[in-house]
Structure formats: C-alpha cells, structure tokens
C-alpha positions as CSV (number, residue, x, y, z in Angstrom):
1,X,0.0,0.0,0.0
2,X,1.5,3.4,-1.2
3,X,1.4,5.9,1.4
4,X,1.1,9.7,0.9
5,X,3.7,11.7,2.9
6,X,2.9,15.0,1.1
7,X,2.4,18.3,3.0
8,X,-0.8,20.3,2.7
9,X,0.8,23.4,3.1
10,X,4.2,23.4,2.3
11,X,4.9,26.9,4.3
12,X,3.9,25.0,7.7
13,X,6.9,22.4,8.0
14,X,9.1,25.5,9.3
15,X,6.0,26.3,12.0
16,X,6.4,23.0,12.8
17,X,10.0,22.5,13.1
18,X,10.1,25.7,15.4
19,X,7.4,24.2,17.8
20,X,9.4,21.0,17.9
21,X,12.9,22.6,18.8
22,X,10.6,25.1,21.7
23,X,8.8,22.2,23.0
24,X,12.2,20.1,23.5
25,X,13.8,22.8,24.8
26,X,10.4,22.9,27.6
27,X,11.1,19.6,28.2
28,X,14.7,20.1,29.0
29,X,15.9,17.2,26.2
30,X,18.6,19.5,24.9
31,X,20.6,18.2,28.2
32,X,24.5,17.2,27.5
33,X,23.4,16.0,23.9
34,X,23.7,19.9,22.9
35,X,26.3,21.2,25.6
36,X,23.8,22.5,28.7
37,X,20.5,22.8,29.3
38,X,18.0,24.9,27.2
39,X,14.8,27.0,27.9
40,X,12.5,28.5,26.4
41,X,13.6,31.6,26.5
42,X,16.1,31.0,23.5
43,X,14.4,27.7,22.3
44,X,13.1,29.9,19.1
45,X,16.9,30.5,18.4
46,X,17.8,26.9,18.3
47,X,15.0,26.2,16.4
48,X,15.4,29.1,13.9
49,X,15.9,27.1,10.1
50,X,17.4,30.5,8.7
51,X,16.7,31.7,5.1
52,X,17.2,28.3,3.5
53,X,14.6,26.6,5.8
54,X,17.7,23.1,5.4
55,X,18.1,20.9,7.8
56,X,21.4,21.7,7.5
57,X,21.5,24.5,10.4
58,X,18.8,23.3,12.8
59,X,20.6,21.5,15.9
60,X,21.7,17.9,15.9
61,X,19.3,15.9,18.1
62,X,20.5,12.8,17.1
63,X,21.0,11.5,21.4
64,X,17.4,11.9,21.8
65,X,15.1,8.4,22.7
66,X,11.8,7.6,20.6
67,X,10.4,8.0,23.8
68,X,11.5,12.2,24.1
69,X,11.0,12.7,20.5
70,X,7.0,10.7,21.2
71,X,7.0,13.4,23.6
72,X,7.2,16.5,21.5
73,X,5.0,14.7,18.6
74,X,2.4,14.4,20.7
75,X,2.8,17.5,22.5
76,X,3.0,19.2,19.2
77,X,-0.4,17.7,17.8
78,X,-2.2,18.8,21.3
79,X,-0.9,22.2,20.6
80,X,-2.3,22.0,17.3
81,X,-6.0,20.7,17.9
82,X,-6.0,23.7,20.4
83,X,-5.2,26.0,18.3
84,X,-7.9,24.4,15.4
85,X,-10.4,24.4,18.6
86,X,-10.0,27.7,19.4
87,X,-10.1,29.3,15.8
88,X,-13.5,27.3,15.5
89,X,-15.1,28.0,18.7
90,X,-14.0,31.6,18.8
C-alpha cells in the first residue's frame, strides 16, 4: 500500500520545526546531547531554520530516545487541535 507523505501546506513544515525545537527545549531534552540545558527563552533561536529553511543549520538531536521525541510529537499535535479548537469556537 502506497502511502502519501505530502504536506498540505508546504509553508507550515518550518512552524512546525520551530514548535518541535521550543517544545524540546520545555522539556529540558537538549541536556549534555547539545552542551547544557535549554529553555524556552532561547528555544526559538535553536530552532530558527534561517533563510534556507535546510536541515542543515537546525541542531543535531541525534542522542534523543523515541520516547522524548514521542513526547514532542504528541505535544505538538495537542498544541495544534488547540489552536484548530480555538479558531472554530471563537
């Protein structure tokens, strides 16, 4: 069975790669993989994909468990149906 992996809107995968590298960065999983802890103060720094929008400059995250990266994937899609809820209901 062929599966279709292709994004609705293109312009949301760097939203969404910037709510992944904040929400890690809440959860504290950028530990002694990336040299001290991180908050979310400068989370949006780490996470910032500059003008390219390439893999190539976000952090290596490479030390994390499928556990911690669970974590932010299903802390992402709760943000997400939040946001859809409120936009509906408001």
């Amino acid at each position: 069975m062929a599966r279709n992996n292709r994004t609705v809107v293109p312009e949301s995968r760097t939203m969404i790669k910037q709510m992944q590298y904040e929400i890690a960065a809440e959860f504290g999983l950028y530990g002694s993989g990336y040299g001290g802890g991180a908050d979310t103060e400068f989370a949006s720094e780490l996470g910032s994909l500059g003008s390219s929008g390439r893999m190539g400059s976000s952090p290596y995250l490479g030390h994390l468990t499928s556990r911690d990266n669970g974590s932010v994937g299903g802390e992402i899609t709760k943000r997400l149906v939040k946001q859809a809820e409120q936009s509906l209901f408001s």
